[in-house]
Every structure is written in structure tokens, then in C-alpha cells.
C-alpha positions in Angstrom: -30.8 44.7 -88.5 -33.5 45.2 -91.2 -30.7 46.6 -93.6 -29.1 43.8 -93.3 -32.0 40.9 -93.7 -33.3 43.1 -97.3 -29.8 43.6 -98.5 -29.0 39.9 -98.4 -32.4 38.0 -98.5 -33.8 39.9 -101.2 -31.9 38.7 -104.0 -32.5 35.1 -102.8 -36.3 35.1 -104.8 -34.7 36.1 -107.9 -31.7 33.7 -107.5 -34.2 30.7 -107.0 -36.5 32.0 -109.9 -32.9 32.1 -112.2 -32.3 28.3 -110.8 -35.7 27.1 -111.5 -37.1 29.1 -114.1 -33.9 30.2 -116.2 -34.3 32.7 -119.3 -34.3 36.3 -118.0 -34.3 35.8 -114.5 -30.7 35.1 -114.2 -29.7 38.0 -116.2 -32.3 40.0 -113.6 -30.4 38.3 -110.4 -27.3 38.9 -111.9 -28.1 42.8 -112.8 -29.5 43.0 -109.6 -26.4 41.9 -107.4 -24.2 43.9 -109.2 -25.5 47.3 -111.0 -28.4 47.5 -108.6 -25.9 47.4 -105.5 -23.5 49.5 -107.0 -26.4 51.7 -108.5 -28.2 52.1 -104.5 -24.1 52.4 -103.1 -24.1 56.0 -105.1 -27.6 57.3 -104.7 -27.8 56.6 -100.8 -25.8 58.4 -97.9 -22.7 56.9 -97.0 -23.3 54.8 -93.1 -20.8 56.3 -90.3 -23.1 55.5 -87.7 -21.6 53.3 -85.0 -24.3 50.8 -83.2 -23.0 50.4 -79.1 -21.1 47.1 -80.2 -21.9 46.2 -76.3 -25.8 45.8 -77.8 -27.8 42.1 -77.9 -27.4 40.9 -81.7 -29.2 38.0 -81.1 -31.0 38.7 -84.4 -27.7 39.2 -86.0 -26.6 35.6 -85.2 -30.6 34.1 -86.2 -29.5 35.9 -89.3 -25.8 34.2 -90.0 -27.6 30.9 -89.7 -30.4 31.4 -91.8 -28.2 32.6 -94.6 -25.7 29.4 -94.2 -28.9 27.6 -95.0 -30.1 29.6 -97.5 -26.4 28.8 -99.4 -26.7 25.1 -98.6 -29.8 24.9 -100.1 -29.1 27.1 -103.7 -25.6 24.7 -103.9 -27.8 21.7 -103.7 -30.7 23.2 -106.3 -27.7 24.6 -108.3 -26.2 21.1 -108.7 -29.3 19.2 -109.6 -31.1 22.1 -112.2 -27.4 23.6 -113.2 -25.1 21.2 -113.0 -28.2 18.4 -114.4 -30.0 17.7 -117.5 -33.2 18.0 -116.0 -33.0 22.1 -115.4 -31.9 25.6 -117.1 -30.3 24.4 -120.0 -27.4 26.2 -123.3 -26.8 29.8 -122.6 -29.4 30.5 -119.8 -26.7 28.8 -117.4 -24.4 31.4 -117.4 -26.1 34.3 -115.9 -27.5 31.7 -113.3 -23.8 30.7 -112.7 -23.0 34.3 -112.6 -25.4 35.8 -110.4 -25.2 32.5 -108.0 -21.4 32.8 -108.1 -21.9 36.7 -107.2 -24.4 36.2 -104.2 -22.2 33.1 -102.6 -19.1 35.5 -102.8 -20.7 39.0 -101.7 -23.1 37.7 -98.8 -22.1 33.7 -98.1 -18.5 34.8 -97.4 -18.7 37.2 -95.6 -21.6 35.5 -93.6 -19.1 32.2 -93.0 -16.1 34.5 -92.0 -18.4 36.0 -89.3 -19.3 32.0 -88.3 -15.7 31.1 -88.2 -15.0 33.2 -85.6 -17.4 33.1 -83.0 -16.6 31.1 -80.1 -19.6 28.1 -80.1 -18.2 25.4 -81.7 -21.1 24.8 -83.8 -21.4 27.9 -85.3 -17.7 27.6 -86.1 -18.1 24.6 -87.8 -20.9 25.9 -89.9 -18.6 28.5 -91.3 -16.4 25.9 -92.6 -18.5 24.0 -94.0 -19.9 27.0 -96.1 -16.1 27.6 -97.3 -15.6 23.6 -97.8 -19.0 23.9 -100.0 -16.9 25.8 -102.4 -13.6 23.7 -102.2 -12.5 26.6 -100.2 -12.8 25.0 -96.7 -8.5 25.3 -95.6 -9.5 29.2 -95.6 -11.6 28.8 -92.1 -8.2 28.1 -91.2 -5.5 29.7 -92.8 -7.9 33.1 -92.1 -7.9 32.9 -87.8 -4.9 31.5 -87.3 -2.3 33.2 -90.1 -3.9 35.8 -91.5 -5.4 37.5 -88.5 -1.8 37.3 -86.5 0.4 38.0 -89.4 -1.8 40.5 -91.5 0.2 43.4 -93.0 3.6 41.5 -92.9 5.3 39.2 -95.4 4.4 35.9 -93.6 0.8 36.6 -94.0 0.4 35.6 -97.9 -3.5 37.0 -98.0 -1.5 40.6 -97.7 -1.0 42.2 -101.1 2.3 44.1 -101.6 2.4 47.7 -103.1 2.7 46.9 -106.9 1.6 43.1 -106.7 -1.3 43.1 -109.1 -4.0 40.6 -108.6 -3.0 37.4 -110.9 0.1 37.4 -109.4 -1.0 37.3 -105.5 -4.0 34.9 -106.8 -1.7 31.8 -107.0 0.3 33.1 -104.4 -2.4 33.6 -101.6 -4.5 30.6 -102.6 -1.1 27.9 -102.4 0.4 29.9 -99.8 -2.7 30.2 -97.2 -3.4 26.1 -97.7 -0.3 25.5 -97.0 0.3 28.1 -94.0 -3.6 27.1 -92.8 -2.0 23.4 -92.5 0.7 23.9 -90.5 -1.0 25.9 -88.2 -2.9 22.9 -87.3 -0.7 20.1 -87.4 1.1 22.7 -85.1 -1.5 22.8 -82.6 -2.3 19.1 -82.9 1.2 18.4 -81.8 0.7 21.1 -78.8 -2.8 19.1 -77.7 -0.6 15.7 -78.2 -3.1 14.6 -80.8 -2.2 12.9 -84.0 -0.8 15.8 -86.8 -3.0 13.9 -89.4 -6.4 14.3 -87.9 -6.5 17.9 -89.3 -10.3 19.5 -90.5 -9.0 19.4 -93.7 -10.2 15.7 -93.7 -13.8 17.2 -93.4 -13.1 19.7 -96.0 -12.2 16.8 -98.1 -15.1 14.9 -97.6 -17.2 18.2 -98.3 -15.7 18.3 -101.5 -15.5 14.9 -102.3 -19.2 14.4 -101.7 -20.6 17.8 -103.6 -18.1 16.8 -107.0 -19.3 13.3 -106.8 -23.2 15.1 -106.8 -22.5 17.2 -109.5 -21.0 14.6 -111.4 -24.2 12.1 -111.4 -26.3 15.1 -111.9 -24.8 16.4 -115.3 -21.6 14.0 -115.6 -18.3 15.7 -117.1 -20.2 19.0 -117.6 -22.3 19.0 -114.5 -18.6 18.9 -112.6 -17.0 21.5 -114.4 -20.1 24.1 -114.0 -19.8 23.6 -110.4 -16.1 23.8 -110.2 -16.6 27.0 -112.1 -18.9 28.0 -109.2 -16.2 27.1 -106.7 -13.7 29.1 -108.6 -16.0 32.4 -109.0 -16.5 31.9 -105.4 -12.6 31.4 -104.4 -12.3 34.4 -106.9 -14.1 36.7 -104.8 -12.7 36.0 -101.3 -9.1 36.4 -102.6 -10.2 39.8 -104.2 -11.8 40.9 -100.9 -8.5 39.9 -99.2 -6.2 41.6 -101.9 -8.5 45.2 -101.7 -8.4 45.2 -98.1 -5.0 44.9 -97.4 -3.0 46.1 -100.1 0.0 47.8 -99.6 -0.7 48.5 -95.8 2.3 47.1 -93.6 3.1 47.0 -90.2 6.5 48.4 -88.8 9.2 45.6 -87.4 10.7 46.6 -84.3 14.0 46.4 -83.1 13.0 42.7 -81.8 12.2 41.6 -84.7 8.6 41.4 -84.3 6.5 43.9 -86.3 4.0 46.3 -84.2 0.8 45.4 -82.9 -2.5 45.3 -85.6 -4.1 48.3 -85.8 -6.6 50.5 -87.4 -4.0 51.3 -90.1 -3.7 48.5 -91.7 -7.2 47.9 -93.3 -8.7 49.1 -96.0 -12.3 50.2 -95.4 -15.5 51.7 -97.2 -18.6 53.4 -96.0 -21.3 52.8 -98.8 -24.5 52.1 -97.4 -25.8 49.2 -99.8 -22.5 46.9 -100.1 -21.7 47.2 -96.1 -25.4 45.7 -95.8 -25.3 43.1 -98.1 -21.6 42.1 -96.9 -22.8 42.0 -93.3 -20.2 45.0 -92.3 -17.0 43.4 -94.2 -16.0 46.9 -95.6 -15.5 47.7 -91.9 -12.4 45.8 -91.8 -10.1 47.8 -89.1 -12.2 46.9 -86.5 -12.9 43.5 -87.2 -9.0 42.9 -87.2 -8.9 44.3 -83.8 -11.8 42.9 -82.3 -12.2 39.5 -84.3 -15.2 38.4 -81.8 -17.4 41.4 -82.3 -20.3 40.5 -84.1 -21.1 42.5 -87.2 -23.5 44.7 -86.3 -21.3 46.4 -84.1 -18.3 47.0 -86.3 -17.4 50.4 -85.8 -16.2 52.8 -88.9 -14.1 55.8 -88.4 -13.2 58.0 -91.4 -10.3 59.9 -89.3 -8.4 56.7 -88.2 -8.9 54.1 -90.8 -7.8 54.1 -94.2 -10.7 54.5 -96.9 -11.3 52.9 -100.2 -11.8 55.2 -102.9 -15.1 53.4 -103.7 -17.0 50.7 -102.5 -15.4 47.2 -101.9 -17.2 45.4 -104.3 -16.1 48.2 -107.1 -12.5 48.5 -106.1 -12.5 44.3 -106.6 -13.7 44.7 -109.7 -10.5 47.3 -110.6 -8.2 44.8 -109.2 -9.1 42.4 -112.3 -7.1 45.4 -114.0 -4.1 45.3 -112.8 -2.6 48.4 -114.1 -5.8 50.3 -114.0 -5.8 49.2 -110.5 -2.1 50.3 -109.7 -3.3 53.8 -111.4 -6.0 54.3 -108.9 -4.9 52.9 -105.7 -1.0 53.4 -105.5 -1.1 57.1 -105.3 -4.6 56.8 -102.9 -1.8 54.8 -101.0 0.8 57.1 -101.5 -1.6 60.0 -100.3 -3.2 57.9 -97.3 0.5 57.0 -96.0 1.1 61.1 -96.3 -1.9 61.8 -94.3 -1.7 59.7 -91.4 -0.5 56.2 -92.1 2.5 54.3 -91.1 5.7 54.5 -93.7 6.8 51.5 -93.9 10.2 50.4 -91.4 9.7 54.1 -89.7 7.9 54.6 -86.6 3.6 55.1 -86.5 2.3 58.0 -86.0 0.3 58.6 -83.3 -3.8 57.5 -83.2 
């Protein structure tokens, strides 16, 4: 667990020092959370090592909460010394905005996707309202309950087809997964004979409707905007992190008409020490997709089964901004993982 509480606590000094103090320090934050990581991802030894996922992670749950509040806490400060007149002021906003935008999408996503799917209520609810903090609340819905039962086929629209570059799928899986997330809950409303209307978008919408309303008496016009631009880097990131893991991985429809169960095939996955710590174990996606529940310190990684990212997760996002420098790097590392061991797509899976 200690990898875990450095790699996404440390940068929270430096992030308050950028909020408060401005100047350097959110140029230091921002270096920090990207270079630094990326820096530490090639000097130390990739992690293989499996923890028994059958182990107490008490601590790891202590640690998913702390962090929400952690994020709660630098969206409020960001509004009033960001977003207001009263704080970091001209140019010094945007590495602040930067490096605030970068720590909410590398470590409070990932840390609100691990909330939305544990079974306490509560925690559940905490997850969404770390995702509805950043405008993005329909995702703790659209995520369990289309995207984890339709991932790697065409009615999920958070999986990336071969070729789609990135400003393509972004409208596509942002409109798309609101709208899919929505019917999945008016459908199970109708199933539990509850009105269709009462969906937790209304919460979402009250979550966003309270935090613009903030930012808008903070810093008026331009208080709002900053912190829509903070929603956006955010939404920005989770849609990459979707797009990388997923791309071009499909699962085979049988005879029936259904397609093949999920399996370790079809996730993307990387093994570089520092980004798997800071994004509590994301880049072990395979195993999350097939055991949802487990929590993150027990995600398994296996280099023989699971298809592998030619770099770390956080590098191959930033590829993805380049479309065609990302269709050079990844389609033939596609092409090459499908050779190797992965499922063509409409023909049968091979074995393991």
C-alpha cells in the first residue's frame, strides 16, 4: 500500500502550494505529474508482482476515501483562489489549471471508478459525486452498466474501433455513453416500478448546478469558464483512458447473436511501476473487466495473457492526441498482438 499513498498523495503539497501560492509552483506540480511520472515509469523496474487478491485491503479502501476528499477539497480551493479574484492571478493560472486538471484525471478517476463499483452504497455514491464534481457524473453510470457488459462490441460506445482516431470517438463516446448511461436507468427504474424520471442524473445535475453557480460568484464569466475548462481537461482524460484501453480489441459474435464472454483479451494493459501507483492499478485493466469488485490492490497483471501497451498509459494517451502518430504506433502493435495470441475479429479465440 505505501506505493500507492506516495504516488498519489505526494503531489497534493505541491498542488495546494500552486493553488495558494501560484508563480512557480504550478509549473513545479505540473512538471511533477507529468515528466516526473513518466521520468520514474523508465528508470524503475516494471511491477508483475501479483498481491493474493483474497488479502484485507482495508487500507486500500481508508485510502479511496481520503483521496475523494482530498479532490473535494482542491475543487472547492480551486474555485475560490482560481476561479476568484482574490487568488493566483494572469498567466500563473494555467499551470495551476494544468497540473490540477492532470492530478484530478490521473488519480481522482481512477480513484472514483474504484468507488463506483464497490458494493456499499455509500461508497458508491461517493464515486459519483467525484465524476458529477467535474460535470462528468452520467459516467458512474454509463461505465457499470454499458460499458462493463458491452465492452469490446459496437454497442458499447467507450470501445474505440481500429482506425477511429481520438477526436472522432471523443464526441462519439461522450454523447453516446450519456445517452446509453440513461437508458440503462430509466430501464431499471421501470423494472423496480419506480418512476423513469427519478434517475441520479438529477443529483448529477444539482452537483453541477451548485459548483457553476460557485465558480460563477467567485470570478463571474471568467471564474466559470476556468472551471469548465477544468471539467473538460478532466472529461478529457477519462475518455483517453477509455479510448487506449480498448482500442481495436473486439469480442467474437457467436452464431446466437451474442458476442463471447469478456475476457483477458480485450484490454489493453501496462506494467510501469510509477503510473500503475499513481492510477491505483488502472493499467491493469483485464482483470478489473473480469472481476469488477476486486479491489485495486489485488489486480492481477499477466504479460502472457493480456495484451500490453507499448508504453505506459498515461504516455500512450498522450499519442492518442495524434491521431495519425497514434494509428502509426498502435495499429501494427495491434496487428502484431492479434498475430500472437489475440482473437481475429468474427473467427474463433484462441485458447487461454
Amino acid at each position: 500500500m505505501t506505493r500507492f499513498v506516495l504516488a498519489t498523495c505526494l503531489p497534493l503539497p505541491l498542488l495546494l502550494a500552486a493553488l495558494v501560492l501560484g508563480g512557480v509552483w504550478g509549473w513545479i506540480a505540473l512538471a511533477w505529474l507529468t515528466l516526473g511520472v513518466a521520468l520514474m515509469d523508465r528508470l524503475l523496474p516494471e511491477e508483475w508482482d501479483n498481491a493474493d487478491p483474497g488479502q484485507d485491503f482495508t487500507a486500500g479502501s481508508a485510502l479511496s476515501v481520503g483521496l475523494a476528499l482530498a479532490h473535494i477539497g482542491l475543487v472547492l480551493l480551486a474555485i475560490a483562489l482560481l476561479c476568484g479574484p482574490r487568488g493566483v492571478a494572469g498567466w500563473s493560472v494555467l499551470p495551476c489549471l494544468l497540473a490540477l486538471a492532470t492530478w484530478t484525471g490521473q488519480v481522482t478517476h481512477p480513484n472514483a471508478h474504484e468507488l463506483i463499483h464497490r458494493p456499499r452504497r455509500a461508497l458508491r455514491c461517493l464515486g459519483r459525486l467525484l465524476y458529477g464534481t467535474m460535470l462528468f457524473g452520467h459516467h458512474a453510470s454509463s461505465h457499470p452498466k454499458v460499458h462493463h457488459i458491452h465492452v469490446a462490441t459496437p454497442d458499447d460506445p467507450n470501445t474505440a474501433r481500429r482506425g477511429e482516431g481520438y477526436w472522432r470517438y471523443f464526441p462519439r463516446a461522450w454523447i453516446g455513453s450519456f445517452r446509453a448511461g440513461l437508458a440503462a436507468e430509466r430501464r431499471d427504474l421501470t423494472r423496480a416500478g419506480r418512476a423513469r424520471w427519478r434517475t441520479p442524473y438529477l443529483g448529477d445535475l444539482a452537483v453541477a448546478l451548485t459548483l457553476c453557480l460557485l465558480a460563477l460568484l467567485s470570478g463571474g464569466a471568467t471564474g466559470l469558464l476556468l472551471y469548465l475548462g477544468l471539467c473538460l481537461l478532466f472529461q478529457n482524460q477519462v475518455l483517453l483512458s477509455d479510448y487506449v484501453q480498448h482500442y481495436g480489441l473486439e469480442r467474437r459474435q457467436l452464431a446466437t447473436g451474442r458476442y463471447e464472454p469478456t475476457g483477458l483479451r480485450h484490454s489493453w494493459n501496462a506494467p510501469q511501476a510509477a503510473s500503475q501507483a499513481m492510477m491505483l492499478n488502472a493499467p491493469r485493466h483485464s482483470d478489473h473487466h473480469l472481476h469488477a469488485q476486486r479491489l485495486y490492490p489485488g489486480l492481477q497483471l499477466a504479460r502472457e495473457t493480456m495484451p500490453i501497451l507499448p508504453r505506459s498509459l498515461p504516455v500512450m494517451a498522450t499519442l492518442a492526441l495524434w491521431p495519425g502518430g497514434w494509428r502509426r504506433v498502435m495499429d501494427p502493435h495491434l496487428a502484431d498482438w492479434r498475430r500472437a495470441g489475440g482473437a481475429e475479429p468474427g473467427r474463433a479465440s484462441p485458447p487461454g
